[in-house]
C-alpha positions as a printed NumPy array, in Angstrom:
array([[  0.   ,   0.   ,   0.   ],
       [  1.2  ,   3.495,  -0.74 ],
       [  2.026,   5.873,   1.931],
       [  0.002,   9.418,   2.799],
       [  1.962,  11.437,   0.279],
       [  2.944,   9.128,  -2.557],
       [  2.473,  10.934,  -6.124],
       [  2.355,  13.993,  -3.925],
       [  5.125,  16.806,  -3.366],
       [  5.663,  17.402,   0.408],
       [  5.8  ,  21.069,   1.352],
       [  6.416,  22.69 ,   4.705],
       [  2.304,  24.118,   4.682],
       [  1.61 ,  19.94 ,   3.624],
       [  1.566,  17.695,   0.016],
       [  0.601,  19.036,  -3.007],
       [ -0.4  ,  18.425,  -6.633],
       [  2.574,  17.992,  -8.532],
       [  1.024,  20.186, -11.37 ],
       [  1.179,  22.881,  -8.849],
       [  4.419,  23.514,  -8.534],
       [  5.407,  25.689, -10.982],
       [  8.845,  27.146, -11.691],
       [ 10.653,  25.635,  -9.121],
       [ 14.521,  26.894,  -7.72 ],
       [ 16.07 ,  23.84 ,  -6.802],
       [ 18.68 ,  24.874,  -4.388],
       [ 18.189,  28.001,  -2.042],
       [ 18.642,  29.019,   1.645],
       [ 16.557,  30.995,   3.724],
       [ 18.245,  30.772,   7.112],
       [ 21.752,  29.333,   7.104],
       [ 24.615,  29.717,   8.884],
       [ 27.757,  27.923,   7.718],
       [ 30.505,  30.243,  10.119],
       [ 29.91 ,  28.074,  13.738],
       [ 32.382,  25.814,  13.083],
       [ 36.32 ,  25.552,  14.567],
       [ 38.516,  27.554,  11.569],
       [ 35.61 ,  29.17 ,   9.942],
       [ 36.13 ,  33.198,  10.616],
       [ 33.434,  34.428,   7.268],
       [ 30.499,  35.028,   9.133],
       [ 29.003,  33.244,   6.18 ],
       [ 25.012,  32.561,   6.732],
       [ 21.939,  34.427,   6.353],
       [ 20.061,  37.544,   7.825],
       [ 18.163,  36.496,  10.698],
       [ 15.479,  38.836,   9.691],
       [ 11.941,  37.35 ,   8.815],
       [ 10.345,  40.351,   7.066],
       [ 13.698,  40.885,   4.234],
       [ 13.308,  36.905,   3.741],
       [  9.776,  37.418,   3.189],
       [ 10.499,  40.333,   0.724],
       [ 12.991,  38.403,  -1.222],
       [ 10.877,  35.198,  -1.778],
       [  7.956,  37.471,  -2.985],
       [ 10.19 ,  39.292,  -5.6  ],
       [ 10.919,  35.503,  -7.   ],
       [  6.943,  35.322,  -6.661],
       [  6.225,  38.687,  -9.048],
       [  8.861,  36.948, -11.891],
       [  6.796,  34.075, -12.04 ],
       [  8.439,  32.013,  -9.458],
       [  6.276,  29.004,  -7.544],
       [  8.224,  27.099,  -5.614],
       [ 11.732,  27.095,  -3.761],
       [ 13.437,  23.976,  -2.68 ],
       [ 15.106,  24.858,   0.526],
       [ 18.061,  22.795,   1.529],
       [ 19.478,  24.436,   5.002],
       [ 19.567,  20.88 ,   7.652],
       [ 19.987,  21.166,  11.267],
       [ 23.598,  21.924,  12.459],
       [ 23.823,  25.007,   9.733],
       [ 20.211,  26.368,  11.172],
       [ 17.111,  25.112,   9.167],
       [ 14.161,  26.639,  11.188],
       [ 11.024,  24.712,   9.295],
       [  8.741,  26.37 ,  11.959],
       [  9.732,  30.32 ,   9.885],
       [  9.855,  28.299,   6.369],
       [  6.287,  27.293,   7.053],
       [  5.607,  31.438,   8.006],
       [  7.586,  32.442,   4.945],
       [  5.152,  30.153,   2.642],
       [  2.147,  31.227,   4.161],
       [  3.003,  35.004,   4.187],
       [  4.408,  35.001,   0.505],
       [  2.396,  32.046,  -1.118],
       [  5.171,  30.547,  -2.065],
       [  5.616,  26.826,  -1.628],
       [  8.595,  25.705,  -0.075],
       [ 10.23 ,  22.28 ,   0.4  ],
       [ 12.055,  21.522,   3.243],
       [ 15.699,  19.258,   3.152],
       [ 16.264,  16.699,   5.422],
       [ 19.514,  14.921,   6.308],
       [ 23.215,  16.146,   7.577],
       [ 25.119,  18.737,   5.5  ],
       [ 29.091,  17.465,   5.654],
       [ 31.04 ,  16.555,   8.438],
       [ 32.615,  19.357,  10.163],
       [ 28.412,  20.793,  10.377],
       [ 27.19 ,  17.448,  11.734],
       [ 25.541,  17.806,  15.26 ],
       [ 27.761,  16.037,  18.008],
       [ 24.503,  15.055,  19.136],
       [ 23.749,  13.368,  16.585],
       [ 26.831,  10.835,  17.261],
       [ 27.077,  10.265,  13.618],
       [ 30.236,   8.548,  14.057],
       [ 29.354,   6.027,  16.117],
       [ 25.938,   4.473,  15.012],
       [ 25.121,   2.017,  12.502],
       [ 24.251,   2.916,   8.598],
       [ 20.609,   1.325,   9.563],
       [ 20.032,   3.81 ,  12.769],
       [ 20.967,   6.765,  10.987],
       [ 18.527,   5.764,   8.463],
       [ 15.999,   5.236,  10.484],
       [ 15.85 ,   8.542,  11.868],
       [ 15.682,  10.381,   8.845],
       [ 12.935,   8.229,   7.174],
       [ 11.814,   9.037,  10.736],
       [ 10.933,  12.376,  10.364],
       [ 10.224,  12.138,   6.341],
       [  7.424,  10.036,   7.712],
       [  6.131,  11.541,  10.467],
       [  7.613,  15.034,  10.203],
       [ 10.459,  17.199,  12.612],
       [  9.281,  17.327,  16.532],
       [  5.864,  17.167,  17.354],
       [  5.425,  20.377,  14.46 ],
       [  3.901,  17.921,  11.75 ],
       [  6.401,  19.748,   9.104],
       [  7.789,  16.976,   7.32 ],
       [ 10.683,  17.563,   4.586],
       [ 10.094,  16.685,   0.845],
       [ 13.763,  16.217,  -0.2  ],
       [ 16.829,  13.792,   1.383],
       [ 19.539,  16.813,   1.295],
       [ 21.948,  18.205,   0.485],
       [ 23.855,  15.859,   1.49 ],
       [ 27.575,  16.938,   1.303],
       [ 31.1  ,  15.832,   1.27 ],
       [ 33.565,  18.686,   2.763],
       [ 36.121,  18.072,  -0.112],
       [ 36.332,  16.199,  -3.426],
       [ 36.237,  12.797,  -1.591],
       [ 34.408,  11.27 ,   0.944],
       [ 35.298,  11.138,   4.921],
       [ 34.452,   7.881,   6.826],
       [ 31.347,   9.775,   7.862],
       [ 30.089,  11.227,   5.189],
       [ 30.225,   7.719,   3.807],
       [ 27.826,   6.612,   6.555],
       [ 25.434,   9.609,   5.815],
       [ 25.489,   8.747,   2.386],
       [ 24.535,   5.428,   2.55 ],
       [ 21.494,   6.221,   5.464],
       [ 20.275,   8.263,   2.726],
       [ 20.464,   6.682,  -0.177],
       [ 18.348,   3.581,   2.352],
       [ 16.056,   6.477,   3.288],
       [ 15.496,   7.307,  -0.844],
       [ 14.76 ,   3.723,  -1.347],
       [ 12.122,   3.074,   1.661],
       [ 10.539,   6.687,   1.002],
       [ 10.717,   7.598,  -2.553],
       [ 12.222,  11.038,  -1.93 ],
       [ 14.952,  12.292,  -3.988],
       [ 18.549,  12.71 ,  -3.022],
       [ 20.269,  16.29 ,  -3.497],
       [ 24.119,  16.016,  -2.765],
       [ 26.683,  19.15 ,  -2.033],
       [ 29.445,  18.011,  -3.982],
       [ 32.037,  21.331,  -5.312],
       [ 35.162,  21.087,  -7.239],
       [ 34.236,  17.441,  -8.641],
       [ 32.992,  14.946,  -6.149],
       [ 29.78 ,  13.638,  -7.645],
       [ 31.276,  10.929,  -9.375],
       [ 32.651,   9.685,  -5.443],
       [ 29.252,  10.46 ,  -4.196],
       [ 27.38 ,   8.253,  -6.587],
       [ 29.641,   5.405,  -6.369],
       [ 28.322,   4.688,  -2.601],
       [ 24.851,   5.628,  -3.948],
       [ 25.26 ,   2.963,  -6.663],
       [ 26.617,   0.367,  -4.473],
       [ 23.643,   0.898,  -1.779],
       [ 20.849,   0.594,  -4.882],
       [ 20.134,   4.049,  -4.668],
       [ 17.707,   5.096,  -7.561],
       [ 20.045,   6.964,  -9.527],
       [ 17.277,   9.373, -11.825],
       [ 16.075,  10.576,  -8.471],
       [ 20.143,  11.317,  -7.433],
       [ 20.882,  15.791,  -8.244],
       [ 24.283,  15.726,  -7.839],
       [ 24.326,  19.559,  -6.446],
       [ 26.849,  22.708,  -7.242],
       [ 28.158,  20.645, -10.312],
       [ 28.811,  24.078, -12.329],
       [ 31.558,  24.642,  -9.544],
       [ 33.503,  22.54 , -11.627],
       [ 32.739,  23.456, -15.517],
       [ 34.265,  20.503, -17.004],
       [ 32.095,  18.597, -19.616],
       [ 33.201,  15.217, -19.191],
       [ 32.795,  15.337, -15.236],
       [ 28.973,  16.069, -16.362],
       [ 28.745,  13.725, -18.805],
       [ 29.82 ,  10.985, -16.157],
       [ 27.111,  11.731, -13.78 ],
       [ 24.64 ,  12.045, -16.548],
       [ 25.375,   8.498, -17.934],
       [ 24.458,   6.959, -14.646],
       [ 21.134,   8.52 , -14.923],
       [ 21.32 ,  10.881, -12.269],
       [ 21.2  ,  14.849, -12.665],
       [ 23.256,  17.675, -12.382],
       [ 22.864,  21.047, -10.74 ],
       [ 23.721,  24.295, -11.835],
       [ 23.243,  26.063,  -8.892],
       [ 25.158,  28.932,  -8.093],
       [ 23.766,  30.457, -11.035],
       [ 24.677,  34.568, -10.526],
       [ 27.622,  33.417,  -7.906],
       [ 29.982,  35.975,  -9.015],
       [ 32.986,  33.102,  -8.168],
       [ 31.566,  31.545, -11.369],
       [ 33.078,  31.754, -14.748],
       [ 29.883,  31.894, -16.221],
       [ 30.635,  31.505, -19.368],
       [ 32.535,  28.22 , -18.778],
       [ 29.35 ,  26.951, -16.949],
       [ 27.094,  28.35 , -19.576],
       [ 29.479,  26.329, -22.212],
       [ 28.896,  23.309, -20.604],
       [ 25.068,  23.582, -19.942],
       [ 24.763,  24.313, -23.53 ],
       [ 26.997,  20.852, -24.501],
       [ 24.475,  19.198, -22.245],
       [ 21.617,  20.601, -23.81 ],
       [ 23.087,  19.556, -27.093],
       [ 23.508,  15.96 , -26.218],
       [ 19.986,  15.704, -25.386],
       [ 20.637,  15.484, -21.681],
       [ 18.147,  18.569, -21.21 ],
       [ 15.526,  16.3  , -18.84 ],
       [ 18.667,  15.865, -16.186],
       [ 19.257,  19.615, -15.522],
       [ 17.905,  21.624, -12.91 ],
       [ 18.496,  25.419, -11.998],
       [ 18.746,  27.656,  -8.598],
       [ 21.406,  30.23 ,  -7.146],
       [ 22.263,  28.556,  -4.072],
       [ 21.78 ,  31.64 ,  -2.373],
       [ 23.33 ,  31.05 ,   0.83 ],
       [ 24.814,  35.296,   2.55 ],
       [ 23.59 ,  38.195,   3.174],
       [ 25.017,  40.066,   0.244],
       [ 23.853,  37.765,  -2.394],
       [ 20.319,  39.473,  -1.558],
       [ 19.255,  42.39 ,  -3.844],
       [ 18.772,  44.156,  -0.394],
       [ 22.266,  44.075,  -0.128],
       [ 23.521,  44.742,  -4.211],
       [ 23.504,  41.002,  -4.668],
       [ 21.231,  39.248,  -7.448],
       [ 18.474,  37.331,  -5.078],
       [ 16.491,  34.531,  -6.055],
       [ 15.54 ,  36.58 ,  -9.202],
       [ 19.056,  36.181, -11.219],
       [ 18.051,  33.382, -13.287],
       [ 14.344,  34.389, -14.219],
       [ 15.594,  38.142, -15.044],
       [ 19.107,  37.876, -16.353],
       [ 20.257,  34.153, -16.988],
       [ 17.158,  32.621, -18.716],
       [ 17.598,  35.993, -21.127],
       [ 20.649,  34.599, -22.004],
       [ 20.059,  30.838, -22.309],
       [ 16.935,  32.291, -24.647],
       [ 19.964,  34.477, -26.671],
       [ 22.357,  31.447, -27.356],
       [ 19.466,  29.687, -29.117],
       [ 18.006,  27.236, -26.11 ],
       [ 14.35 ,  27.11 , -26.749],
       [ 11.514,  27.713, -24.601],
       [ 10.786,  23.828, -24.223],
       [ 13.855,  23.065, -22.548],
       [ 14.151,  26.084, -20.068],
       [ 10.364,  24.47 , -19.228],
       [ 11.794,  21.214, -19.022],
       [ 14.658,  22.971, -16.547],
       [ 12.697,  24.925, -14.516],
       [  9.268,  23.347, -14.195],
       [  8.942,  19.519, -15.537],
       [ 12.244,  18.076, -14.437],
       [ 11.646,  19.926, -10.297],
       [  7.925,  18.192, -10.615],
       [  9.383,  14.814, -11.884],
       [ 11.976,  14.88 ,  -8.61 ],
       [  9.664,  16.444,  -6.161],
       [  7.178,  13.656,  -6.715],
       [  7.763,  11.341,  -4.307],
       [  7.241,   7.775,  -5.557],
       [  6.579,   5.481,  -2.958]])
């Protein structure tokens, strides 16, 4: 028998119609904060300020903009209590991520390196089952679910195998943080667990523009992220290069789109380009090197629904 939410998308306000997604961002922070860790003197994170968030999300509302999948986990400060308040002040649907981010953010609480793969899992198809606390907010995506560098601690090993058990008992998809090339390492212990690779994003994948490191996580059937679309760190043009060879190989249905939004000064509040970058300036420019309106749709709107449904 199917579970409550199967062929359903699992907001923080409670399931939906796929069909009512929309355009979706695929990787975005509302509250973060990456700079409470030993060796980490940034002050990277997020405003801790409700009524900006709110303003944001609603400018990505008046370009069109649905949904936002919203992949902050506990240990770098996902508060699904304000997401919910966000959605229901803006009307825009969020998803919540579930999971641990990468090792040095893991929660000594949660004594990740010294329980089984099977407990880990159980917690986290735990609360995509019955939902975080006693709040009845239950996430809609396993992620992201990171590696610190290109290759993959003993613990982030056991993370990645919990969720890649979690994908297959709840039908969720699996978003992974994986910069500067370690997808491929990522999807090896996905692979070897039986982890449904279509429903694998292998996240920030534009941080390293190489075509044939896309190509090799497209051939297992899983997709890749560009997500740091507007990051001014990017060589865009590199990343728009190899998002265009995609496109050309007729790997268009395993792309998906967002900013990873993820400090204070990547907000237009603050001169930065918002959640608004790729609806006002990048899709412009996709449309001006002869990508068709089909396949932004297929980006932005069919490929999101076909992930954010969960299957099981």
């Amino acid at each position: 028998m199917a579970r409550t939410g199967a062929n359903q998308v699992m907001t923080v306000t409670g399931p939906i119609d796929p069909s009512e997604l929309g355009m979706t961002l695929m990787h975005e922070h509302l509250y973060i904060d990456l700079y409470k860790i030993s060796g980490r003197y940034d002050a990277a994170g997020m405003i801790d300020d409700d009524d900006l968030i709110a303003e944001e999300v609603s400018l990505f509302k008046a370009e069109g903009g649905r949904s936002i999948v919203e992949l902050t986990l506990p240990g770098i400060g996902r508060a699904p209590e304000r997401l919910k308040a966000i959605s229901e002040k803006t009307g825009v649907q969020i998803v919540m991520g579930s999971g641990w981010y990468r090792e040095p953010y893991y929660p000594a609480e949660d004594r990740i390196d010294r329980r089984t793969v099977d407990d880990i899992a159980a917690d986290l198809i735990d609360e995509i089952e019955n939902g975080w606390q006693d709040t009845g907010i239950k996430p809609g995506v396993i992620g992201e679910i990171g590696i610190d560098k290109n290759w993959v601690s003993s613990q982030e090993e056991r993370v990645l195998r919990a969720s890649a058990r979690a994908q297959i008992e709840t039908g969720l998809y699996l978003n992974t943080h994986a910069v500067r090339g370690g997808g491929l390492a990522q999807l090896d212990i996905l692979t070897e667990e039986g982890a449904d690779t279509s429903r694998v994003v292998i996240g920030h994948a534009d941080s390293y523009p190489l075509l044939d490191y896309h190509l090799g996580i497209v051939d297992t059937g899983a997709s890749v992220a560009f997500d740091n679309i507007g990051d001014p760190r990017m060589h865009e043009s590199r990343v728009m290069g190899v998002l265009l060879g995609l496109l050309e190989r007729g790997y268009g249905e395993q792309i998906v789109l967002s900013h990873d939004v993820c400090y204070d000064n990547s907000l237009t509040a603050y001169g930065g380009k918002g959640y608004v970058y790729l609806q006002r300036e990048f899709i412009p420019k996709l449309i001006e090197a002869g990508v068709g309106e089909e396949a932004i749709q297929t980006m932005t709107v069919e490929n999101p629904r076909r992930l954010l449904t969960r299957t099981v």
